[in-house]
Residue, then its C-alpha position, 0 to 999 in steps of 0.5 A: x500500500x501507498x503510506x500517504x499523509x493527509x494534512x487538514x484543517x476547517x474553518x467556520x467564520x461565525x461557527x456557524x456561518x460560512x466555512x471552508x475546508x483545506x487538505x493537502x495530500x502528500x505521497x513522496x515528494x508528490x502533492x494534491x490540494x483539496x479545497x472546498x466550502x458551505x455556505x453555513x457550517x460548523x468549524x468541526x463539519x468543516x475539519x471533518x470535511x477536510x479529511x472526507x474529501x482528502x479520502x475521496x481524492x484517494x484513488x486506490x487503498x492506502x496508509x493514511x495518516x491524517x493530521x489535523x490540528x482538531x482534537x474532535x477529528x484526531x480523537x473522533x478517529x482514534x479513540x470514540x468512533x468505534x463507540x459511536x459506532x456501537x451506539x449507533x451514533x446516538x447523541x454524537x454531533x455530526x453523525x452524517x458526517x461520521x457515517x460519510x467518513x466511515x464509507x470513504x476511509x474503509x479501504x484504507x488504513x488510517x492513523x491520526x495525528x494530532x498537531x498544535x493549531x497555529x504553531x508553526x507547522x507548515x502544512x496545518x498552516x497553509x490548510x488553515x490559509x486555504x480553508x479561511x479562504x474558501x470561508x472568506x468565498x461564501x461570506x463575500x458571496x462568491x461561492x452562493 
């Protein structure tokens, strides 16, 4: 399998209001931004975006590690799913979300890591660029 690494971050300006999303996804010295938006979200819809749609550009079964500075998503991911999964996702915000990523990530396997918010990384800080851009679309009115 490809190990590749998937670099997110989500943006909500309001939360809720407009937001964005932002990924990057490395394989070697090869990348592939993933970017997009909603017109009224949540910051955490947005992180957890960032990741599924990072997955769907994924074309084949791979090792991915997921880096994300969202302590919802790495946590999400690594530590409360299979519980929600049990649970049947009750009284879990976001479960269409949840269930999304369930179906993309299923092919792969995933590993989060969770890295400070603005510190300094340089892929979380070019996400966290991307995804306020594309926020930044939908409050000007250009993605509508």
């Amino acid at each position: 399998m490809k190990k590749i690494t998937l670099f997110s971050d989500g943006s909500a300006l309001g939360n809720p209001g407009p937001g964005g999303f932002g990924a990057i996804l490395r394989y070697g010295t090869n990348e592939k931004i993933v970017r997009g938006g909603e017109p009224h979200t949540t910051n955490n819809r947005m992180e957890l975006r960032a990741v599924i749609e990072g997955l769907k550009a994924l074309k084949e079964p791979c090792e991915v590690t997921i880096v994300s500075d969202s302590s919802y998503v790495i946590k999400g991911i690594n530590e409360w799913l299979e519980g929600w999964v049990k649970r049947n996702f009750a009284k879990v915000k976001n479960p269409d979300l949840w269930r999304e990523y369930l179906a993309v990530s299923a092919p792969h396997a995933i590993r989060g890591e969770w890295v400070r918010g603005h510190d300094g990384h340089p892929e979380n800080e070019e996400c966290d660029r991307i995804a306020r851009e594309e926020a930044g679309k939908y409050k000007e009115g250009l993605n509508t």
